[in-house]
C-alpha positions in Angstrom: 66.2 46.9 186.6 69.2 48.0 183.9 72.3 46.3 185.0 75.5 47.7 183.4 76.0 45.6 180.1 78.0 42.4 179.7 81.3 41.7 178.4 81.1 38.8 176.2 83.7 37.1 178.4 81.3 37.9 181.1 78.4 35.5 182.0 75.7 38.1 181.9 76.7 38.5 178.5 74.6 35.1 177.8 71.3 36.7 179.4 71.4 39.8 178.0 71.6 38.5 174.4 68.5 35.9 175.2 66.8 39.1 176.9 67.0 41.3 173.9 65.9 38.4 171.3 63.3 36.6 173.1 62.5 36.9 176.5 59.8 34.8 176.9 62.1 31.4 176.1 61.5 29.2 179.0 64.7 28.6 181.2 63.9 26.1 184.1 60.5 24.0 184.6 59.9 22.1 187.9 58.7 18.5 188.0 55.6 20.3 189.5 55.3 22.4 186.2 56.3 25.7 187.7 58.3 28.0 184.3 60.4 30.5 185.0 61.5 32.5 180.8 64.3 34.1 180.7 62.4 37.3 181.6 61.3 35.9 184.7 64.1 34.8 186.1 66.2 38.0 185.3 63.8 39.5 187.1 64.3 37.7 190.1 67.7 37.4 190.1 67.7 41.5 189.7 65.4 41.2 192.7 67.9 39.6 194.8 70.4 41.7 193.4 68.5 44.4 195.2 68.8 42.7 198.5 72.4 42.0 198.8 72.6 45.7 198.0 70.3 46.3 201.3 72.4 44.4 203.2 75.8 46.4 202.3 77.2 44.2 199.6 79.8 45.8 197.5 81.6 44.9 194.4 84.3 42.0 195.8 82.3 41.2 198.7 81.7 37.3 199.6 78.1 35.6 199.5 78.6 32.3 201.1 74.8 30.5 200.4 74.4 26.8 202.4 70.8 26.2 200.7 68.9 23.4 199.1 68.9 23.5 195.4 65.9 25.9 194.1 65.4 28.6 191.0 66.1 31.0 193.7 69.0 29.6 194.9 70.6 29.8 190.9 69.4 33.4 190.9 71.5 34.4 193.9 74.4 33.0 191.8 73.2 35.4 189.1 72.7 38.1 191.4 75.8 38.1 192.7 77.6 38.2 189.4 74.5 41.2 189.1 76.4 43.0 191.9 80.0 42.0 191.4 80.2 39.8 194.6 81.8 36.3 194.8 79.4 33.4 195.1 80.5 31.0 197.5 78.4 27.6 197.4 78.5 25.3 200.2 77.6 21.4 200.0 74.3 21.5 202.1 76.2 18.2 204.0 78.2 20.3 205.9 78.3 20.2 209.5 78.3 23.1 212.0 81.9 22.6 212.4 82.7 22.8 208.9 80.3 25.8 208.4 82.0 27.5 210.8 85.2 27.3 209.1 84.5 28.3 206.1 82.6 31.3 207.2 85.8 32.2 209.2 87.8 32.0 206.4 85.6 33.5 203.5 84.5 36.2 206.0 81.4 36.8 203.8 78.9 40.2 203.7 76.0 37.8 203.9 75.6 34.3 204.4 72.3 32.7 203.3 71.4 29.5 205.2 68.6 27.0 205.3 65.8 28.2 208.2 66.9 25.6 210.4 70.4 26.5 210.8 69.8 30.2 211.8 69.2 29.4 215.6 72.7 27.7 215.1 74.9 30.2 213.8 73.5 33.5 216.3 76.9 33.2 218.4 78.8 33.6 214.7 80.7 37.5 214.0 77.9 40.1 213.9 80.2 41.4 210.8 78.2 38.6 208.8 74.6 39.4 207.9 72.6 36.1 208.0 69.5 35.5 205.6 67.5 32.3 205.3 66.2 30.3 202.1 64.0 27.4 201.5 63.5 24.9 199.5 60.3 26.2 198.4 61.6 29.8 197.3 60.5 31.1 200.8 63.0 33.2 203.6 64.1 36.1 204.8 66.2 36.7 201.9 62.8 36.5 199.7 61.1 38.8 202.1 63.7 41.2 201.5 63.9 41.2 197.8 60.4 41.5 197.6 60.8 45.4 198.7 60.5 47.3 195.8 64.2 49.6 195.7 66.1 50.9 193.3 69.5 50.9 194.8 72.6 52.4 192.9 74.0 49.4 190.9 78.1 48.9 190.2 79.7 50.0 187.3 80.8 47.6 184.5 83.0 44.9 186.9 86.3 43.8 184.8 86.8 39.9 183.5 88.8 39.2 185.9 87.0 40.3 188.7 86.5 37.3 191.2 83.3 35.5 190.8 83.1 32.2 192.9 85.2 30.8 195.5 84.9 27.9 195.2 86.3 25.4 198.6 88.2 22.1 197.4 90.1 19.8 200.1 93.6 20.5 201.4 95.7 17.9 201.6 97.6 19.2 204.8 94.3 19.9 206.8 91.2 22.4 205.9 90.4 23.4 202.7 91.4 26.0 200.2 89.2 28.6 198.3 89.9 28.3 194.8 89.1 31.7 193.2 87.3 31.5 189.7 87.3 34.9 187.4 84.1 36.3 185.9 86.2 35.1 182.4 87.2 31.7 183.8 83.4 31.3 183.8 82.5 32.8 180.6 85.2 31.1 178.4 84.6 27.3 180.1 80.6 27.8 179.4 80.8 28.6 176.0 83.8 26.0 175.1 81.3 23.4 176.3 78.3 24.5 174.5 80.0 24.5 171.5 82.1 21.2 172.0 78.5 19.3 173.2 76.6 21.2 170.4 74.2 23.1 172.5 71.7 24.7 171.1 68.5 27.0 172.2 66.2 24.0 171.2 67.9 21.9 173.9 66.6 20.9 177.3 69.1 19.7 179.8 67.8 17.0 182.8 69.0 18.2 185.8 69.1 16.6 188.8 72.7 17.2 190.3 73.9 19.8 193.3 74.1 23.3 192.9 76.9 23.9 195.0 80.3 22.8 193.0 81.6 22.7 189.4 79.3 20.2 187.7 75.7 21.1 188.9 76.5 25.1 188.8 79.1 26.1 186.3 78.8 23.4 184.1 74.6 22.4 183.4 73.3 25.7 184.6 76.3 27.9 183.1 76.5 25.9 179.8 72.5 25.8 179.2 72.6 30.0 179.9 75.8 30.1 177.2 73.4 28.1 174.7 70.2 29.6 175.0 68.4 26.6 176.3 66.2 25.6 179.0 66.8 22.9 181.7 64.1 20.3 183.4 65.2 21.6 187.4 65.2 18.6 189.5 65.6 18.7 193.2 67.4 15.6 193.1 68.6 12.7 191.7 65.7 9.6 191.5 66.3 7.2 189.3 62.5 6.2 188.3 61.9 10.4 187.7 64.5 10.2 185.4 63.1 7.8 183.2 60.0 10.0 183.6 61.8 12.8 182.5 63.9 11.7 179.7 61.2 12.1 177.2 61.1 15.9 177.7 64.8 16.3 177.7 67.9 16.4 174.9 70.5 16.0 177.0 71.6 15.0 180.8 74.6 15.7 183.0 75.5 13.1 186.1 78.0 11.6 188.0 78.4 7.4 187.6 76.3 7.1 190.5 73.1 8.5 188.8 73.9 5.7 185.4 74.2 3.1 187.8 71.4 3.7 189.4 69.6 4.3 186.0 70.7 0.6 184.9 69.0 -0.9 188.0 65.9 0.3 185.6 64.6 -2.9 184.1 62.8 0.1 182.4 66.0 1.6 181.0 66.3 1.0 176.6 66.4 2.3 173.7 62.7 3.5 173.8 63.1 5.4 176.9 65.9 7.7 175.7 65.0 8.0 172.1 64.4 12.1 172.6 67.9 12.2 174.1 71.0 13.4 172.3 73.5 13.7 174.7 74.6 12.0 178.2 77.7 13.4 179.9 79.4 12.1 183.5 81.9 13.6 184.9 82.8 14.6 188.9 84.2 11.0 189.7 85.9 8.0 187.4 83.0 5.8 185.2 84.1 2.5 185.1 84.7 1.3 181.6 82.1 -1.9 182.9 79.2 1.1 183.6 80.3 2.7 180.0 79.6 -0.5 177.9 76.2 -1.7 179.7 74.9 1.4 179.3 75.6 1.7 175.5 74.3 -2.1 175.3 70.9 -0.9 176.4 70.5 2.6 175.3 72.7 2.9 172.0 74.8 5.9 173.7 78.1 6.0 174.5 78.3 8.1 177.6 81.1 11.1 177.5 83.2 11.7 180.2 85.1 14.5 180.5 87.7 16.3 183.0 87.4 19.2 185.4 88.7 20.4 188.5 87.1 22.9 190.8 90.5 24.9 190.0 90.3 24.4 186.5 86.5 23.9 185.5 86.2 21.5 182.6 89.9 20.6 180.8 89.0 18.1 178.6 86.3 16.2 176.9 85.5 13.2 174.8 84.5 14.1 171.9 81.2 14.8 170.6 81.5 13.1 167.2 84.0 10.2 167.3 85.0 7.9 169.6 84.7 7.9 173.5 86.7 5.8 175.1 85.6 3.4 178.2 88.4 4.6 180.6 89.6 8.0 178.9 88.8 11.4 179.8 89.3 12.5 175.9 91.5 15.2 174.5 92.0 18.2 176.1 88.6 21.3 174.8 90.0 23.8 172.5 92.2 26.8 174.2 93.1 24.4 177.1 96.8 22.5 176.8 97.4 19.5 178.9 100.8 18.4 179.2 102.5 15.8 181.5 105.6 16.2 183.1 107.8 14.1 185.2 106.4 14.4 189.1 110.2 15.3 190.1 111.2 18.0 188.5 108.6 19.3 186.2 110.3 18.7 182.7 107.5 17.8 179.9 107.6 14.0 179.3 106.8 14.2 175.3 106.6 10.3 174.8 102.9 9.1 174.3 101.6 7.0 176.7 104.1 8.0 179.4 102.6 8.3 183.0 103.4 11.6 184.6 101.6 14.7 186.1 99.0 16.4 184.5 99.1 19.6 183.9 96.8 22.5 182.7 96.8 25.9 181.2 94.0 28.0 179.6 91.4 30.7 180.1 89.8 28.0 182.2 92.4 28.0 185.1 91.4 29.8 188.5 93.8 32.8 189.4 94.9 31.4 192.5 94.0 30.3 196.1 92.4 32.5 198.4 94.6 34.3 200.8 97.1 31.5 200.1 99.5 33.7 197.7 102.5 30.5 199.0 100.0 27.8 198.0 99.1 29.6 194.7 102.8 30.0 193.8 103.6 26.1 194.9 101.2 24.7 192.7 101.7 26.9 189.1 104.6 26.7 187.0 106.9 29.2 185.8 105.4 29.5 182.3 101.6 29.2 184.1 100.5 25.7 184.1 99.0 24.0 186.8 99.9 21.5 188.6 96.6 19.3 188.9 98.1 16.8 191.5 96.3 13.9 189.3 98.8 11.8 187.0 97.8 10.7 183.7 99.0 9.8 180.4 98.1 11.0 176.9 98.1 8.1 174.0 98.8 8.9 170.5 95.6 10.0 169.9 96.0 12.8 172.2 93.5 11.2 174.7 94.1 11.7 178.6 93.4 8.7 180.4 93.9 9.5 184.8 95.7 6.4 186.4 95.7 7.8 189.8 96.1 11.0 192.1 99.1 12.1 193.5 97.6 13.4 196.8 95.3 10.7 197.4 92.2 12.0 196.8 89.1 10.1 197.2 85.8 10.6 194.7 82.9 9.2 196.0 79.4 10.0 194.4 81.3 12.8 192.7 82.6 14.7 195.9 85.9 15.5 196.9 87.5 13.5 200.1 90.7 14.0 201.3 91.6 11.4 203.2 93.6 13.7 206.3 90.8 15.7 207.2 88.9 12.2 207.9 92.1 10.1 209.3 92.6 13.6 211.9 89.0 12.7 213.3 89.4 9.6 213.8 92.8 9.6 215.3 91.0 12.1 217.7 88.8 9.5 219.2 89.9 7.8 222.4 91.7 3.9 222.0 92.6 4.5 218.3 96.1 4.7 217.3 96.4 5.6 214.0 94.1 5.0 210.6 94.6 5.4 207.2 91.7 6.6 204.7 91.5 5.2 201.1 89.7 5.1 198.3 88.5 1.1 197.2 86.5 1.3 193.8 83.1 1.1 194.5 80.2 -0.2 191.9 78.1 2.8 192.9 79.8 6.1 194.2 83.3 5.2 192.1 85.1 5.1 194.8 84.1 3.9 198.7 86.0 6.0 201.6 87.3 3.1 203.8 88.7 3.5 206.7 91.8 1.0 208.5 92.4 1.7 212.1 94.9 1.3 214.5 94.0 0.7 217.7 95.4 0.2 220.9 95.4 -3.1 223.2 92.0 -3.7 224.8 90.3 -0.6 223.1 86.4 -0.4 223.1 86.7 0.1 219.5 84.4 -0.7 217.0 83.1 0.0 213.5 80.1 1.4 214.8 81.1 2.9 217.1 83.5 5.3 214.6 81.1 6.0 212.0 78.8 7.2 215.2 81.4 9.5 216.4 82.4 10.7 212.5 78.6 11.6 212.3 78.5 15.0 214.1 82.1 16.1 212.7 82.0 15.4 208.7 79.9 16.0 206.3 77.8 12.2 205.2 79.9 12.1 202.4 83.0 12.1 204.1 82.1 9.1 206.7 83.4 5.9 205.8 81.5 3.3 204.2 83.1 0.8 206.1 86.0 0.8 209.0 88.8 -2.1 209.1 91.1 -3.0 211.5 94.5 -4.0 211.4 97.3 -4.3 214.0 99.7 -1.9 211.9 99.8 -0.2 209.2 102.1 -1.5 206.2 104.6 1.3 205.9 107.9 1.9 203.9 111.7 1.9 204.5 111.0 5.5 205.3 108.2 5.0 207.5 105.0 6.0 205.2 102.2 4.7 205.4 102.2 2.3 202.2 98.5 3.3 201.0 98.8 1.4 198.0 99.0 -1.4 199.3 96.1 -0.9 201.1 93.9 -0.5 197.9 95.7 -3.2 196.6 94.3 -5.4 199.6 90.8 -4.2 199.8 90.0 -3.5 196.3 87.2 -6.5 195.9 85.6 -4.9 199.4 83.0 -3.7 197.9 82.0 -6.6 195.0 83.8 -5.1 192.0 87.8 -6.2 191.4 87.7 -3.7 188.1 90.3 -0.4 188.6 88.7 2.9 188.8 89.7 4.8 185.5 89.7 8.6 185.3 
C-alpha cells in the first residue's frame, strides 16, 4: 500500500530507502526461526495501518498499546507513524489502576491491550475503541487488519508532528506525557547509528522492553536508521543469550542483563568473539560490573545517557576510552552544559557539580497538556533542565553524581519515590515512609522503603509489599521495607533522604556508589 514518502528527518525515511534497494534484507528473526524482510514487515505494518484507519484514527490521534513484546507489536509503532498517530507504549507491569490513568489522560482513539485485560477495561469511556494483541501475533486487532481495504491514507505529516508520548514519573504525583516529534526520532536514530558504526551487515541481540526509550527508540529505531536486522527476543535469559551471541554483532541492555550474563561460568572471550559492540544504558553500571566484564570478554561496555524527554544525550565513545563511571561526552548536535541548581548561570569550571542540562534536535517539545510544567523545566535560550546533576571533566566526559528529584532506577525503570511513599502512607497504622534508592548489585538501584508507624500497629514488611501488590506496577514495590521510629529530617523539617542512603547503602551486599 503506497504511503506518502518520507522526509529524511522522518523515520519512514529509513524503510523506504531499504524498500527501494533491497527488500528482501531480513529485519527480525525469532529464537523459533520465524523472518520477517524488510518487505514483510512493511507489509504488515501497512496492514495495521489499515486498521487504525477502520477504527477512526486520524492524523494526531493517540494509540495507547499495553501488549507483550512481538513483531506485531513494533509494527503498530510503525503503523502509527504510517498514519500520523502518536504511539503511546505502556510497561506491560501496569496495574488496572495505573492503566486507568493513563488512558484518562492520553484519551486515546484506540487502545490495544493484552486478551486478558479486555473483560477489565468494559466500564472504561466508549470514546476509546479497545483491540486486543498477543504474544503470539494473534487478536482482534490482527483480525481486523487482515481485511483487505484500501482506506484514504494522510498526506505527508510535518517533522514535528507528534509521534510518541511517551509517560515518565512526576515527582509531585502521577506522571507526565513527554511528547517526542517525528524529527526527535529521526535525528536521535541516525546520531546513534553513526556514533556505534551501524551498519546493514549488523545484527543487534535484543532482548529488552518494547515499551520506553531503550528497547523502542533506541535498538529497534537505530537498527531501521542502519539497515540492519535484529535477533527479537521475548525477553531477557541469560543462558539464551550466550546462545545467541554467536549470531549477533552487537547487544543493547541495562546492568541487570551483564550481571546476570557474568553469573555465566560460560561467559569469555570465545563466546563473544562475533560481537562488536555492547551498549547499557536505562540505569547506572557500576564501575565493579564494567571491569569484570572487560576481564572476561575483552570489551569495554559503553554506557551512554538518555532520558525519555531527551532520547540518547551522550555516549562513550566508540573508538577511545570508556570510562567505568562516565556517561561519555555529549553525541554530536546535542550540548550539555551544567549550571548552578539556584539560579541557572553556566558553571564553566571542569569538574564542577551542577545541573545538567540539554539542548538539541533530540529534546521532546514539551509535556503533554502541561504547557506550566513545559515552561518550568526549559530555559530561556531552550535547554532542559534534566533534574539529574553531573559534572563534565576536562575531557568533556559527563559523569551523573546524583538526581535532583530523587529518582530511583531499578532494572532500568523509572521510580519516583512519591507515587510509592503516597501508597503506603495510605495503608492503615503507618505514619509516614520515605522511598530511596540503595545501590543494588543487580537492578542498580533497590527501591527501599523506611516506615513510620504508629504505636501498637499491626505492621509489617509483608504485610506492605502485600498491599503495594494490587496498586503498583512490580517494579515499583519495594525490595525490602524498614522501620524506624522517625524519620531524620532537617532544621526545616525535610525529610533528610540522604542520610537515609547513607545508612542503608551495604543493604543489599555492595558498599560501592551507584555512578551515572
Amino acid at each position: 500500500m503506497p504511503f506518502s514518502a518520507p522526509s529524511p528527518l522522518d523515520p519512514l525515511h529509513w524503510l523506504d530507502r531499504v524498500l527501494q534497494h533491497e527488500p528482501g534484507r531480513p529485519f527480525l528473526t525469532t529464537p523459533g526461526g520465524r523472518t520477517l524482510t524488510y518487505g514483510d514487515f512493511d507489509s504488515l505494518s501497512s496492514r495495521l495501518g489499515q486498521a487504525l484507519l477502520k477504527r477512526g484514527v486520524e492524523v494526531g490521534d493517540r494509540v495507547t498499546a499495553q501488549v507483550d513484546k512481538s513483531p506485531e507489536a513494533v509494527a503498530l509503532y510503525i503503523a502509527c507513524l504510517k498514519v500520523g498517530a502518536a504511539f503511546v507504549p505502556l510497561n506491560t507491569a501496569y496495574t488496572l489502576v495505573e492503566l486507568e490513568y493513563f488512558l484518562g489522560d492520553a484519551q486515546p482513539r484506540v487502545a490495544v491491550v493484552r486478551p486478558q485485560t479486555l473483560a477489565d477495561v468494559t466500564h472504561l469511556p466508549a470514546s476509546i475503541q479497545f483491540e486486543t494483541l498477543d504474544s503470539t501475533g494473534g487478536g482482534s486487532l490482527m483480525d481486523l487488519a487482515a481485511q483487505p481495504e484500501n482506506a484514504s491514507l494522510p498526506a505527508a505529516i510535518a517533522p514535528s508532528a507528534l509521534a510518541a508520548l511517551l509517560y515518565t514519573s512526576g515527582t509531585t504525583g502521577r506522571s507526565k506525557g513527554a511528547m517526542l516529534t517525528r524529527s526527535n526520532l529521526a535525528s536521535n536514530a541516525v546520531t546513534l547509528a553513526s556514533a556505534w558504526r551501524f551498519t546493514e551487515r549488523d545484527v543487534l541481540l535484543h532482548a529488552l522492553p518494547i515499551f520506553h526509550v531503550h528497547g523502542l527508540f533506541v535498538a529497534v529505531n537505530t537498527v531501521m536508521a542502519s539497515g540492519s536486522s535484529m535477533l527479537f527476543l521475548p525477553q531477557f535469559d541469560a543462558a539464551e543469550i550466550l546462545r545467541q551471541l554467536s549470531q549477533a554483532t552487537v547487544m543493547m541492555g541495562v546492568p541487570t542483563f551483564y550481571t546476570r550474563l557474568l553469573q555465566q561460568p560460560s561467559l569469555g572471550r570465545d563466546a563473544v568473539r562475533g560481537m562488536r559492540l555492547f551498549v547499557s544504558g536505562s540505569a547506572p553500571l557500576l564501575p565493579e560490573t564494567h571491569r569484570e566484564f572487560h576481564e572476561r570478554t575483552g570489551h569495554a561496555i559503553l554506557e551512554r545517557y538518555g532520558m525519555s524527554e531527551t532520547l540518547m544525550n551522550t555516549s562513550n565513545p566508540y573508538e577511545g576510552e570508556r570510562i567505568p563511571g562516565s556517561v561519555g561526552p555529549a553525541l554530536p548536535g546535542v550540548e550539555v552544559r551544567i549550571t548552578n541548581p539556584e539560579d541557572g548561570v553556566p558553571l564553566d569550571a571542569s569538574d564542577t557539580i551542577g545541573m545538567i542540562e540539554v539542548r538539541g534536535p533530540n529534546v521532546f517539545s514539551g509535556y503533554w497538556r502541561m504547557p506550566e510544567k513545559t515552561a518550568a523545566e526549559f530555559r530561556a535560550d531552550g535547554f532542559f533542565i534534566t533534574g539529574d546533576l553531573g559534572r563534565i571533566d576536562s575531557r568533556g566526559y559527563v559523569h551523573i553524581v546524583g538526581r535532583g528529584k530523587d529518582l530511583v532506577i531499578t532494572g532500568g525503570y523509572n521510580v519516583y519515590p512519591i507515587e510509592v511513599e503516597a501508597e503506603i502512607d495510605a495503608l492503615p497504622g503507618v505514619v509516614e515512609s520515605a522511598v530511596i534508592g540503595v545501590p543494588h548489585p543487580d537492578f542498580g538501584e533497590g527501591v527501599t522503603a523506611v516506615v513510620v508507624t504508629k504505636p501498637g500497629a499491626a505492621v509489617d514488611e509483608d504485610s506492605v509489599r502485600k498491599a503495594l501488590q494490587s496498586r503498583l506496577a512490580k517494579f515499583k514495590l519495594p525490595k525490602r521495607v524498614l522501620f524506624v521510629t522517625e524519620l531524620p529530617r532537617n532544621t526545616m523539617g525535610k525529610v533528610q533522604k540522604n542520610v537515609l542512603r547513607d545508612t542503608y547503602r551495604g543493604l543489599y551486599g555492595t558498599e560501592e556508589a551507584v555512578s551515572g
